[in-house]
Structure formats: C-alpha cells, structure tokens
C-alpha positions in Angstrom: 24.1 -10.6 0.6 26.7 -13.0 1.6 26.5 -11.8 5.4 23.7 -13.3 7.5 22.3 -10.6 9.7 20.2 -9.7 13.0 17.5 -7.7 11.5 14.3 -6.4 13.4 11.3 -4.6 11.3 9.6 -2.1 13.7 5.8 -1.2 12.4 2.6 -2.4 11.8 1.9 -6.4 11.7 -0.2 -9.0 13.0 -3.1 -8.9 15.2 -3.5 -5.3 13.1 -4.8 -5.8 9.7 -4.4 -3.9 6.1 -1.4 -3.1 3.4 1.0 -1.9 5.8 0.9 -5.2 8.2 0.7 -7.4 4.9 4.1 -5.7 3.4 6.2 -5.9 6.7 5.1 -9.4 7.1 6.1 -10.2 3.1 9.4 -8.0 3.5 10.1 -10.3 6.7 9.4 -13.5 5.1 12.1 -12.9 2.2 14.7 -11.4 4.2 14.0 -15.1 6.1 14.2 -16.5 2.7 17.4 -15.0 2.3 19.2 -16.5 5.3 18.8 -13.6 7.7 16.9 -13.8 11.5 14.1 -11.3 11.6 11.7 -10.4 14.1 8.6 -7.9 13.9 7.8 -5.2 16.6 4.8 -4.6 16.2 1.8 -2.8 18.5 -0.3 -3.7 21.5 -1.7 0.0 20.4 -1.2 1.7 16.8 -4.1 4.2 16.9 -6.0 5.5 19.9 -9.6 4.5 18.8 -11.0 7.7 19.0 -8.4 8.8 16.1 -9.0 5.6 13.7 -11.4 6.2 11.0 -12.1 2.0 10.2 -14.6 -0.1 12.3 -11.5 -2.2 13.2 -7.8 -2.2 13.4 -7.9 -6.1 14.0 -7.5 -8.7 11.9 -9.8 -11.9 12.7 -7.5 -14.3 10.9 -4.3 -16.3 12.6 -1.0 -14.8 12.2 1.4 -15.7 9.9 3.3 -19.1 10.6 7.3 -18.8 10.7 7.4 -14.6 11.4 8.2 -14.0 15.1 6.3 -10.7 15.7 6.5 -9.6 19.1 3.6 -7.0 19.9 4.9 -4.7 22.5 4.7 -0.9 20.8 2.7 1.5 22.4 2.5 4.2 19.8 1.7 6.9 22.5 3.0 6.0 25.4 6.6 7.5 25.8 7.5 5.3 28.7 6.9 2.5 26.1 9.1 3.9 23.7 11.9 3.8 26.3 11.6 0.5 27.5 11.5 -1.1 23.5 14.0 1.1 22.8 16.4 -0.1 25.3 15.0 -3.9 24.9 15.8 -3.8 20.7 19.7 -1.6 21.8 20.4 -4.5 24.0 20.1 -7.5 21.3 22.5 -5.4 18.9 20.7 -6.4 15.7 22.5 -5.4 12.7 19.6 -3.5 11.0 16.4 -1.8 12.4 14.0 -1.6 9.4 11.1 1.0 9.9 8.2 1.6 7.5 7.2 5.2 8.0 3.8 6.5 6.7 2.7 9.1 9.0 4.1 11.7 11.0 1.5 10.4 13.9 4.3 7.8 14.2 7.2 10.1 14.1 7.6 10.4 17.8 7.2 6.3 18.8 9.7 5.5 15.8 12.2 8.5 16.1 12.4 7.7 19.9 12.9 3.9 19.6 15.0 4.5 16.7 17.6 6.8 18.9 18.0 4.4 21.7 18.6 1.2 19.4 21.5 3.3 17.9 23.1 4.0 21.2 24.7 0.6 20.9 27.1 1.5 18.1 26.3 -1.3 16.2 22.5 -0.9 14.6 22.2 0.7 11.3 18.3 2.0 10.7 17.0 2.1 7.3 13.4 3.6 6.5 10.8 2.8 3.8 9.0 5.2 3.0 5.4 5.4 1.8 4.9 9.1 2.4 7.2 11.5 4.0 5.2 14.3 3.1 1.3 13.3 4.3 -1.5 13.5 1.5 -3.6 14.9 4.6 -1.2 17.5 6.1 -1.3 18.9 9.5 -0.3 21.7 11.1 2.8 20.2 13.0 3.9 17.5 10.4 7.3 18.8 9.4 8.7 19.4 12.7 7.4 15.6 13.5 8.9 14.0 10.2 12.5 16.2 11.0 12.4 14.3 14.5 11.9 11.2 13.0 14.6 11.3 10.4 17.5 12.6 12.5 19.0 9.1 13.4 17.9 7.2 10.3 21.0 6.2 8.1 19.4 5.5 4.7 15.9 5.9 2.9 14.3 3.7 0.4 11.7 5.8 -1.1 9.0 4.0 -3.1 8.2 6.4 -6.1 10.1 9.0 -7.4 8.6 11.9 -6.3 8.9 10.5 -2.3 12.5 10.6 -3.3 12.4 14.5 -3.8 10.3 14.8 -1.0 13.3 13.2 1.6 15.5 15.8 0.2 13.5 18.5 1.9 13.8 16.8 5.5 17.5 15.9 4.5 20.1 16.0 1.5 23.0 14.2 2.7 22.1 10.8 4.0 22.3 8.0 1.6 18.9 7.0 -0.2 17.2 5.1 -3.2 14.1 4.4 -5.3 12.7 1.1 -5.4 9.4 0.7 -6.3 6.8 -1.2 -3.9 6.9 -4.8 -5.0 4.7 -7.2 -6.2 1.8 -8.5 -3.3 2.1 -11.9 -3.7 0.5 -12.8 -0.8 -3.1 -12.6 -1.3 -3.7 -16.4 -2.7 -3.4 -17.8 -5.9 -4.7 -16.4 -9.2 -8.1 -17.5 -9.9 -10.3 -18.1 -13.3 -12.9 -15.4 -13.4 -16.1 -17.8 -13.4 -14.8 -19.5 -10.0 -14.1 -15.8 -8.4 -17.7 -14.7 -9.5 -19.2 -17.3 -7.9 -17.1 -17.1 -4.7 -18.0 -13.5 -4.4 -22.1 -14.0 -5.3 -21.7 -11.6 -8.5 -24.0 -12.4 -11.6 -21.5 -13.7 -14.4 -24.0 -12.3 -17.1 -22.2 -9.4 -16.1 -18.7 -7.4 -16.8 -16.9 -5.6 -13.3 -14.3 -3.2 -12.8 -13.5 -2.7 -9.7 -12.4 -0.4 -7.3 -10.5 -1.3 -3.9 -8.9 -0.2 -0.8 -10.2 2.1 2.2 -12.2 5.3 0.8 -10.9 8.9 1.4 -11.3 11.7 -0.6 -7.5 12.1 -2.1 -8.5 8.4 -3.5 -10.8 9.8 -6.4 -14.1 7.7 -5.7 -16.4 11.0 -6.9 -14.8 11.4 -9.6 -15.1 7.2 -10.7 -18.5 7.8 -9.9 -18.9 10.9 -12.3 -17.0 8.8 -15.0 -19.2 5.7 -14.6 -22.2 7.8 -15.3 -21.1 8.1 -18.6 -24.3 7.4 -21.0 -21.8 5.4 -23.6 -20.6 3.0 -21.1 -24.8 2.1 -20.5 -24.3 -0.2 -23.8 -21.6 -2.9 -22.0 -23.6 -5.0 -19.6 -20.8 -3.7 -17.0 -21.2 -3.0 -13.3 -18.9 -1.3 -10.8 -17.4 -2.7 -7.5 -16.8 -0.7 -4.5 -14.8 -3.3 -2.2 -13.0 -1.4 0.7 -13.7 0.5 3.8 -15.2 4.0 4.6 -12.6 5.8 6.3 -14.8 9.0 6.1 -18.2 10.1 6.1 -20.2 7.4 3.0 -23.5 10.1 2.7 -21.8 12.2 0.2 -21.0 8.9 -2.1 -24.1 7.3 -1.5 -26.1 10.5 -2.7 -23.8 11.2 -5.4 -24.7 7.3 -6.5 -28.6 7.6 -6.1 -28.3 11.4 -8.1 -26.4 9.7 -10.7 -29.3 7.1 -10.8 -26.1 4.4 -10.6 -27.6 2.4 -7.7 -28.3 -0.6 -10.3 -24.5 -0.4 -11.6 -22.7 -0.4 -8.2 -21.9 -3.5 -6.0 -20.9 -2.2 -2.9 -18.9 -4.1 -0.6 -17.7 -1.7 1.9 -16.5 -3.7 5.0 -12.9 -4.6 5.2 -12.1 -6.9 2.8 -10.0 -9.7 4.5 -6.7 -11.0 2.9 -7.8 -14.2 2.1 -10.7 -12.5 0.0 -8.7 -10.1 -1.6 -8.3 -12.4 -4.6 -11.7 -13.0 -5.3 -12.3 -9.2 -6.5 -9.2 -8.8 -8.7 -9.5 -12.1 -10.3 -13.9 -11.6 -10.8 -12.6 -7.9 -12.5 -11.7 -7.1 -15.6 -10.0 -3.9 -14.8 -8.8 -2.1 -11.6 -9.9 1.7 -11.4 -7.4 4.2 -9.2 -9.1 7.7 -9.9 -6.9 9.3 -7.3 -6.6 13.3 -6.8 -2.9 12.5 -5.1 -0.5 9.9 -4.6 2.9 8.8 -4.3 2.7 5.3 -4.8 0.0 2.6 -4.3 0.0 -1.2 -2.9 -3.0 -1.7 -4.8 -1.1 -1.4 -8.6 0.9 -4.1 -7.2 -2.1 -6.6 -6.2 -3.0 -5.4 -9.8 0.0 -7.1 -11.2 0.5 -10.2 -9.2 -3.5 -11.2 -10.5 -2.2 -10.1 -13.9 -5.0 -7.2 -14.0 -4.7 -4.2 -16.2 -5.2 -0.6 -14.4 -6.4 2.8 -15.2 -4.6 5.2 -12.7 -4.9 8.9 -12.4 -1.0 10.9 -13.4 -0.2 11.8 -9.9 2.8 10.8 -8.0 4.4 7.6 -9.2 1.7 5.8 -10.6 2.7 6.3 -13.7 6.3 5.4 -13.3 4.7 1.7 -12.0 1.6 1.9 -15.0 3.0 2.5 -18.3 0.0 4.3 -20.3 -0.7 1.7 -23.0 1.1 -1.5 -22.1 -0.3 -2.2 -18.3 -3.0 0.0 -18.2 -4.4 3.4 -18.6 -2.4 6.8 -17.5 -5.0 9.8 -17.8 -5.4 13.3 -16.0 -7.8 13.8 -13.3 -10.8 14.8 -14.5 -14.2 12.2 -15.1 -14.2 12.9 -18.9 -10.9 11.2 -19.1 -11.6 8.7 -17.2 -15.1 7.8 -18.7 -13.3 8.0 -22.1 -10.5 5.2 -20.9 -13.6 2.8 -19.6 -15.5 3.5 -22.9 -12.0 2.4 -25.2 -11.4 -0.5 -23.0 -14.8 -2.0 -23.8 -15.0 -1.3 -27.1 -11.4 -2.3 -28.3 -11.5 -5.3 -26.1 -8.5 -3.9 -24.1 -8.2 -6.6 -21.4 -6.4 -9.2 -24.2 -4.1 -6.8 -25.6 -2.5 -5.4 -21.7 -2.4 -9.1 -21.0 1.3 -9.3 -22.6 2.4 -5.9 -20.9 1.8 -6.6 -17.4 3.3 -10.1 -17.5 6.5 -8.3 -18.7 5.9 -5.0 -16.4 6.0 -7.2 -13.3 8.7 -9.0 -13.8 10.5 -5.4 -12.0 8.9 -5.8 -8.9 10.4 -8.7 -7.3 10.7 -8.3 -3.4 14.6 -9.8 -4.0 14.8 -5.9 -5.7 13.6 -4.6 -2.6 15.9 -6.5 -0.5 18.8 -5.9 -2.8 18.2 -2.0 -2.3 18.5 -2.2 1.9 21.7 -4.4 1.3 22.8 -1.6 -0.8 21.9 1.4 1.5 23.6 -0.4 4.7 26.8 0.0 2.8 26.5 3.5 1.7 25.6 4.3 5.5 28.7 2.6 6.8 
C-alpha cells in the first residue's frame, strides 16, 4: 500500500506473555516494515487473576525494541474503556486493528472500538482467532454481537471462522487469511545443539507436544496413542512442553496407568519465547491431537523450524497441513493417531515432508497478512 498510515493495534502485548502478545507484536513490526506508524494498546490488566488459569500472565523478558506499546487497557474497568476510547478518537489514526479471541474481551473492545469511530475518520478491522469460543458460555453470543457492531471488516484465520462471522453478521466486508508464519522465536537450530540446550539425551528420538494444556487440545488422547505397544521398538520419547491451564492429576494418572512415566519429558512451566526454539528444532515431529479447533499458532512455529506435523481434522488445520506433504491429517481417535507415529518411524517420514513444508510455507508470509487488511479497508470505505 502506497499510503502511509496511522495505525494502532489494540490487544494483548508486552509485559503479558504467550501467542497472542507475540502475533500483535510481529503484525506491528511489519506494518513498521511497510512504512506505516503503529503503536500497541495494550493492558495494565487483561485477566482478573482469580479468572486466569496460568501461574503468570507476565513475561520476565524486555520488551521488544522499536514497537511503542503503551499499556493503559483495563479489560474490566468501564471508566477505562472511556477514557482510551476518547484518548485513541482524538489522534484520528487511520486504522484501529483488534485481535479478538474471547467474548471476555467483547465489552473493553466493542466500547473502545465505538468511541475511536466517533471521529469519522478510523476504520476498525478485526482478526479473528475464534468468534465462536471452543469453551462456550452461557452469555457469549450476545457479548460477540456487541463487539462486532462497529467493526468494518473481518480477517478470519481458517475457513470455518469465516462461516462462523456470518452468524454474528452477513454484510460487512471479510476475508480468509491464514495465520502466518512465527518467525520470531530465534533462528533454526541443528538438532544435536537444541538437545543439549534443553538437557535431553541424544540417544534418544522426541516428538513433541506444545502450548498451554486444556482439554479441547487432545493431550489424553496423545497419551492413549503413545501407549501404543509398536511404537516401544523406536528408542522414542514424548515432550510435554507448555503450561497446565487446568487441573494436571487426570494427565499425570493417565501417564503412570499407561506405565509411560519413562517415555514422557515433561516440561510444564511456560516455555519463554527465547526457548521456544530449542523444543521444535530437538523434535522430530510436532503432535496437535486436538478434539476442536479453528486454527493454531503452533502449525505455524511448526513451519518456520521446518517441522513436519500430525494434526487432528478439525477446524482449519487441515487447510494449513496438507495430509501427506507437511504432515499427518487423521480423525480423532488414538488408533489413528498411534498408527501416524508408528508410519513415521518406520518409513523414515521426517526426510520425505522435508520438501513439502519448505514449499507449504512459502503461503504464509506476514506481507499476505498485511496485504489482506489493505484490502478490507477498501471494501469498508
């Protein structure tokens, strides 16, 4: 885009951690990239404590150098909506960009979002990660209609989020693009030098699983599969690298019932960015057993370490995963994931996705992403 706009990302970002700060802060750095001023609103408070499931919402690392993130949101304090309402109308940016994920949110971004338009000038486009919630609540439609009342375009990130806007609204302009690559989690490593940078014994093969652990994510059902007596004969161990965001006893029995406490590497504290590497590149295959999805961040870690996947057919994983190129597509049931593991061991599988994904990810550049918003602020002229 030619133009050279005034564009503010409201949502998550530095000091809060995880995939949704990481993407706003990417999305900023290539609108930067691409001539435009861009500042992040971000939150002084995003979840109540008492309603976060994590041990932290805080990242223990510096910010990131060149973003100007300004953290002033108070997700539930409506006299805080008002006053960054009225602070983000007044500077007349050209685009508000809002990340929505939750209906939790819909009242803080719906409110802020109808001020800033009260200038006349501010378009508001939303990414969306999930319109519809994987945990639903009694109350989340009528939230998610408040929020998108004064948005002017959607980018939905899998197809099936697409179909999903329609529901809340069938006339304003949207578009798929799917979530691109996260390149910012270090450089690729070789496998002996992430091994020894995460304390894992390299007579030993890893797949790995990652990212905060809820039930719609699958893990018992990974676990089932990895029990598998044929997958006993590869010297190959699991690891569990992300967070318990719910109760861990039912895992932890089901591992110690399944007699797979000598197979599993757990590493279930947050996983800082500048770690994240470490686990991909020591892994010779990322596992996403999920029961639900629309899209996932993690597929697209996956690709920028050049790591093949097995991901359930839910959602829009399998519109990111080709079945047979990148990666393994199979139904959600342990027998076919166990069978997946089984052939990717004993056809030496890891070579022959190698080729696939280096051509599969050359779709996800964030200048697509960027290219999409350009798109939708026309449409919603």
């Amino acid at each position: 885009m030619s133009e050279k706009l005034n564009i503010v990302i409201l949502g998550t970002a530095h000091p809060f951690r995880g995939g949704l700060a990481a993407y706003n802060e990417r999305l900023a750095k290539q609108l930067q990239d691409e001539g435009h001023h861009v500042c992040i609103y971000t939150f002084k408070l995003q979840y109540p404590n008492f309603l976060f499931p994590g041990k932290s919402q805080f990242a223990d690392w510096k910010a990131p150098e060149n973003i100007a993130i300004r953290v002033k949101v108070n997700s539930i304090n409506p006299l805080n909506w008002l006053k960054i309402g009225k602070e983000i109308k007044n500077q007349k940016p050209d685009l508000l960009i809002i990340k929505y994920w939750l209906p939790f949110m819909a009242p803080c971004f719906g409110t802020i979002a109808r001020i800033v338009k009260r200038n006349k000038k501010t378009r508001v486009i939303c990414i969306v990660d999930n319109i519809i919630p994987h945990e639903k609540r009694i109350g989340d439609n009528q939230l998610t209609n408040y929020f998108v009342k004064p948005v002017d375009g959607f980018v939905a990130m899998s197809k099936s989020v697409l179909n999903d806007i329609e529901f809340f609204d069938k006339n304003k302009a949207k578009a798929f693009c799917p979530h691109p690559l996260f390149d910012n989690f270090g450089a690729v490593l070789d496998k002996e030098t992430a091994l020894k940078n995460t304390g894992l014994d390299n007579q030993f093969s890893y797949l790995l699983f990652f990212g905060f652990i809820r039930a719609y994510k699958g893990l018992d059902l990974l676990l089932q599969a990895f029990a598998d007596e044929r997958l006993r004969k590869f010297p190959v161990k699991l690891i569990i690298a992300g967070e318990f965001y719910e109760d861990a006893k039912p895992y932890l029995d089901l591992i110690e019932e399944l007699k797979l406490s000598e197979h599993i590497v757990l590493k279930t504290d947050f996983i800082p960015d500048n770690a994240v590497g470490n686990y991909f590149c020591a892994a010779d295959m990322i596992v996403q057993p999920y029961k639900n999805a629309t899209q996932s961040g993690v597929t697209q870690i996956c690709y920028h370490f050049n790591k093949p996947m097995l991901v359930t057919n839910v959602g829009g994983l399998s519109e990111i995963v080709p079945d047979d190129v990148a990666g393994y597509v199979v139904e959600v049931n342990a027998k076919a994931i166990a069978d997946r593991l089984v052939d990717f061991y004993e056809n030496n599988k890891q070579l022959y996705f190698a080729e696939g994904i280096l051509k599969e990810k050359q779709k996800y550049q964030w200048s697509r992403m960027t290219a999409t918003i350009y798109e939708l602020i026309n449409n919603a002229r």
